[in-house]
N, C-alpha and C positions, 0 to 999 in steps of 0.2 A: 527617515524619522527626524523630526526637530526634535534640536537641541545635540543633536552626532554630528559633529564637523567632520570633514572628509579625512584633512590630518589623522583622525584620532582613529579611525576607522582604518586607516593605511598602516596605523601601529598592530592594529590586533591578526591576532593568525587564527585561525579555525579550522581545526585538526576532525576529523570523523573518519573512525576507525569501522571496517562494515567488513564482514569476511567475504561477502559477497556483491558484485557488483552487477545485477542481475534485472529481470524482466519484472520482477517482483512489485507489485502496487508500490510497497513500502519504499523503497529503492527509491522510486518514481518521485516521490516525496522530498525524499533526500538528496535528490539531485534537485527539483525545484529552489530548495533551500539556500541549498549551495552555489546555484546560477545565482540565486536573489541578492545572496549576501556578497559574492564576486563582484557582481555590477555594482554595486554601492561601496565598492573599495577595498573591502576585505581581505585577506591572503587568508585563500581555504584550499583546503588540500583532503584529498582520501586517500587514507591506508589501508589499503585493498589486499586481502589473501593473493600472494603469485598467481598470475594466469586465473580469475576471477572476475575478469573485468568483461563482462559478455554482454554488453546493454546496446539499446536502442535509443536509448533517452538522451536528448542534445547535452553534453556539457559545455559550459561558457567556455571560450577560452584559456580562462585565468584560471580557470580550474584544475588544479594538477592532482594527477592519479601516481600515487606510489607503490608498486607491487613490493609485497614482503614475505619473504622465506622462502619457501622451496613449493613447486609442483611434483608431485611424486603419483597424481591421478585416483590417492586416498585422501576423500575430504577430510577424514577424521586427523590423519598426521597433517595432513598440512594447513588446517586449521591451529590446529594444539600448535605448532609450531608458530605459525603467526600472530597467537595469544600472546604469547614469551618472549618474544621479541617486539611484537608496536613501542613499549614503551623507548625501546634505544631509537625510534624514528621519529615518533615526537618533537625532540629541540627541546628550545626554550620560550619562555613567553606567550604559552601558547593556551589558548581552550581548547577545552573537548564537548566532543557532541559525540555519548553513545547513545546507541540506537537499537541494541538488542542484550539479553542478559549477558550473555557472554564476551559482550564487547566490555561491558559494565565495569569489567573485574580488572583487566588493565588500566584502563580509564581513574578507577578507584585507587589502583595501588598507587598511580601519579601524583594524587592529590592527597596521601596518604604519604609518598616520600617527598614532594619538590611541590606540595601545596598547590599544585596545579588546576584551579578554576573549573569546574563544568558542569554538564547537563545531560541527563539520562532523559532521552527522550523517548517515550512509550507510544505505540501506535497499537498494540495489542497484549494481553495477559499469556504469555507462553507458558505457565505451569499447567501445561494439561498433558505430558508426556505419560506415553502407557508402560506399562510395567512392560520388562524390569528396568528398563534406563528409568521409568520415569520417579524410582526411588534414589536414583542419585541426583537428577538434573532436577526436579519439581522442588525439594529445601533449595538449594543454590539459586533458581530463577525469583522464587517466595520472595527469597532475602534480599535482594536488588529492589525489589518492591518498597521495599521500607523507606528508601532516603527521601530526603529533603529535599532535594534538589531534582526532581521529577518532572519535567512538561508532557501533561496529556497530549495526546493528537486531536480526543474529542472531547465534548461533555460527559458524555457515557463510559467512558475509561476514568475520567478524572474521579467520576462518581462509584462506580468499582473500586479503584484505587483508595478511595476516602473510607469506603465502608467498609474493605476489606484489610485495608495495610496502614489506612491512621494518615495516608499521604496525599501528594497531589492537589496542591490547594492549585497550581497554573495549568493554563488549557490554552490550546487553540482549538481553530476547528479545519481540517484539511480539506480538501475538496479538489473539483480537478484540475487541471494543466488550464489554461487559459487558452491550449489551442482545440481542447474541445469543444469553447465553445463559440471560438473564431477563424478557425481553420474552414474551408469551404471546396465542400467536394461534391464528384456527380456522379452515384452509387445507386442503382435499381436495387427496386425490394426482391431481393432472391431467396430472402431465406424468410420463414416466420419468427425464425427463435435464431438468438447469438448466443453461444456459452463459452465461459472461460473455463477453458478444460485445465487440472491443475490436481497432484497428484496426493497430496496431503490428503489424512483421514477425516477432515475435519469439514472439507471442501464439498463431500458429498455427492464424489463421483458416483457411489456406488446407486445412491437416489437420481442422477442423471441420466445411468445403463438403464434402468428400470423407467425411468421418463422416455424413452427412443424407443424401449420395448409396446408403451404402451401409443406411441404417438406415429410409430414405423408406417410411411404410408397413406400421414395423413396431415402432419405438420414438415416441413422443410428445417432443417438444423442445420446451424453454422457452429463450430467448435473452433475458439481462436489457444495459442497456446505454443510456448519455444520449445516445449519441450516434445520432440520427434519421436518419443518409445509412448507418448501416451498415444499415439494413430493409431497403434492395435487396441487399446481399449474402446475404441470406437469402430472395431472393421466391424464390416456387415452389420451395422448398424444402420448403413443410408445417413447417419449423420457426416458433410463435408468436414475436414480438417483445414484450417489457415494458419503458417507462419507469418505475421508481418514482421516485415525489417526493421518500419520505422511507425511514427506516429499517425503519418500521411494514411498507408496503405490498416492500419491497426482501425483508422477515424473510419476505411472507405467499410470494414470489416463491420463494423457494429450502423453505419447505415446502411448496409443493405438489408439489413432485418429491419421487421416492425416491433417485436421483443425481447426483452431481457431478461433470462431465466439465472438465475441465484441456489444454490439447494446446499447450500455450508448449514453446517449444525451447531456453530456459532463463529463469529466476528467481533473484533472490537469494533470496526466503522462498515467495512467494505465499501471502499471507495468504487469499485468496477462499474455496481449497479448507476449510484449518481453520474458516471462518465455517459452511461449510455443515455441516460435521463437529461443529460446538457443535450446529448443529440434528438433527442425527443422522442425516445425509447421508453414506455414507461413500462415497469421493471415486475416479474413476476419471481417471488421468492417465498422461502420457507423462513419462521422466525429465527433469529440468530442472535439476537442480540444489539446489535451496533446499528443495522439498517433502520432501529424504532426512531432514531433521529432524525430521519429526515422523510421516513413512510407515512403520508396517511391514506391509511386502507380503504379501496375502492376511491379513492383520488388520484393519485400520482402514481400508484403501482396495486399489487395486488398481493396478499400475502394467503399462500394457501397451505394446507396442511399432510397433505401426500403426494406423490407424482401423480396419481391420477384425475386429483383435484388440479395441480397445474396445469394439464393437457387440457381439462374443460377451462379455463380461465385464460388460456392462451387464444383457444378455438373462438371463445368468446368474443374477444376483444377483435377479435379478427376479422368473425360475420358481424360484429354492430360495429359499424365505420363511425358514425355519430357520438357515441361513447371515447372510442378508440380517442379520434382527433382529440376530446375535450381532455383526457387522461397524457396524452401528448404535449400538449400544451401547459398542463400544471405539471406535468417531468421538467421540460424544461424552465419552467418557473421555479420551482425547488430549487433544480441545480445553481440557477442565479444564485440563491442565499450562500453560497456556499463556492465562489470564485475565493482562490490562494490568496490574493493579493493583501488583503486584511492580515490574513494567520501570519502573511512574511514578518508583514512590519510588526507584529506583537513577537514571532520568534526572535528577532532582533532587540527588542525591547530585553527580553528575556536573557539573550545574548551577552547584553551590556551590566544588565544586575549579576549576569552572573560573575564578570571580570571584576566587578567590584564586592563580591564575597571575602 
């Protein structure tokens, strides 16, 4: 960014506290970030829950990961325990970038005792927990909402955030990896449909079993996903299971489909569908919320309103090649608007206002 000398950029540290260092879209983001602002000089660092560092995603070299507290194989304690302790790992002279409510809070208490500089950065509105946890954690996540100092991930969060919590006047806008849409692989069409199997209430697996039940036989399913105990929610479904390790074998996973099925019951952005849409995947989903930013209906994807609407809108696009191609083609057009490389340089911008708070 002009007007950032290298010097000055060598002074700052940039600290992100994440309890989880995961397969997670979100993650995915935050390590982008993190690569971006490394190469440009930075000293960034993650403070990572013990034994939480399970990812696929390249970090820069410069990148350094800190494990903090104890593994004991209950996330609940060894979370709470990583809470209570980030701040003694910290240092000095340092910003912060949290990235989820409960990072929020140690983060807060820094610049509450040692005026410590940062940035609550929101990629999604997590007050939606169900009872009974979600009468304690839904006030606590609320109130992170409020501050000042908030960077949306998209327009559509910022604009949530403005109507709901009074906040969020900064935005970027995230989008994919740059090797989705530069990377180059040689992937047969094996499957009709790619899903990201993925075990939250919210994600819509239960709309997916129900999608396999009614498509068993007549569309091909690919199901990508790290997580190993979701296979049985897929046996005897005839839907395939994929682990990829990396991005390489993730990129060859979603070409070899021709679509992208979605059935979350809401999203702040969902990045997944646009990944598949850089590859020229154009994207069949249920409305959610977040995906309005970049859908237009019967253009670039197709938004249906049941599972058995999506098995006709799947089949569809399937037997009309002529359609297909031209919906392929404005997928990947969309995803264009929406390469990283813009949001880095304004997260950075952002980065800098904030050091001077």
């Amino acid at each position: 960014m002009q007007g950032i000398d290298t010097s000055r950029r060598a002074r700052l540290k940039i600290v992100i506290p994440i309890i989880s260092i995961s397969w997670h879209g979100g993650t995915r983001v935050l390590v982008q970030l993190a690569n971006y602002l490394s190469n440009l000089g930075y000293e960034v660092v993650f403070l990572v829950s013990r034994n939480r560092c399970r990812t696929p995603f390249e970090l820069a070299n410069d990148v350094r990961v800190i494990n903090v507290g104890v593994f004991t194989r209950v996330k609940a304690i060894d979370y709470s325990i990583f809470l209570c302790i980030v701040p003694f790992y910290v240092g000095t002279n340092a910003i912060l970038i949290a990235n989820f409510f409960v990072t929020y809070y140690p983060v807060r208490m820094l610049w509450l005792i040692k005026r410590m500089p940062y940035i609550y950065f929101v990629q999604d509105i997590e007050s939606k927990f169900r009872l009974p946890l979600g009468l304690v954690l839904n006030p606590f996540c609320n109130w992170t909402y409020r501050d000042r100092r908030i960077v949306a991930a998209n327009g559509h969060l910022r604009d949530r955030l403005l109507n709901e919590f009074g906040t969020a006047s900064r935005a970027i806008s995230v989008g994919p990896d740059r090797v989705f849409y530069d990377l180059s692989v040689q992937s047969a069409k094996k499957y009709d449909v790619v899903y990201f199997l993925r075990k939250e209430s919210w994600k819509g697996l239960d709309r997916f079993q129900r999608f396999v039940e009614i498509s068993k036989g007549r569309l091909t399913c690919l199901c990508v996903s790290q997580d190993e105990s979701l296979r049985e929610a897929i046996a005897g479904s005839g839907a395939e299971f994929c682990k990829p390790r990396d991005d390489r074998e993730l990129i060859q996973c979603i070409d070899s489909a021709r679509c992208f099925l979605l059935t979350s019951y809401r999203e702040g952005f969902a990045l997944p569908p646009l990944e598949g849409m850089a590859r020229g995947l154009p994207a069949v989903l249920f409305r959610c919320g977040g995906p309005d930013q970049y859908v237009v209906d019967g253009r670039n994807a197709i938004y249906v309103d049941d599972e058995d609407h999506a098995f006709r809108a799947i089949e569809m696009l399937i037997a009309d090649t002529i359609r297909y191609s031209m919906m392929s083609d404005e997928a990947r057009q969309t995803a264009e608007k929406y390469r990283m490389d813009n949001s880095l340089k304004l997260m950075e911008k952002f980065v800098i206002e904030c050091s001077e708070w």
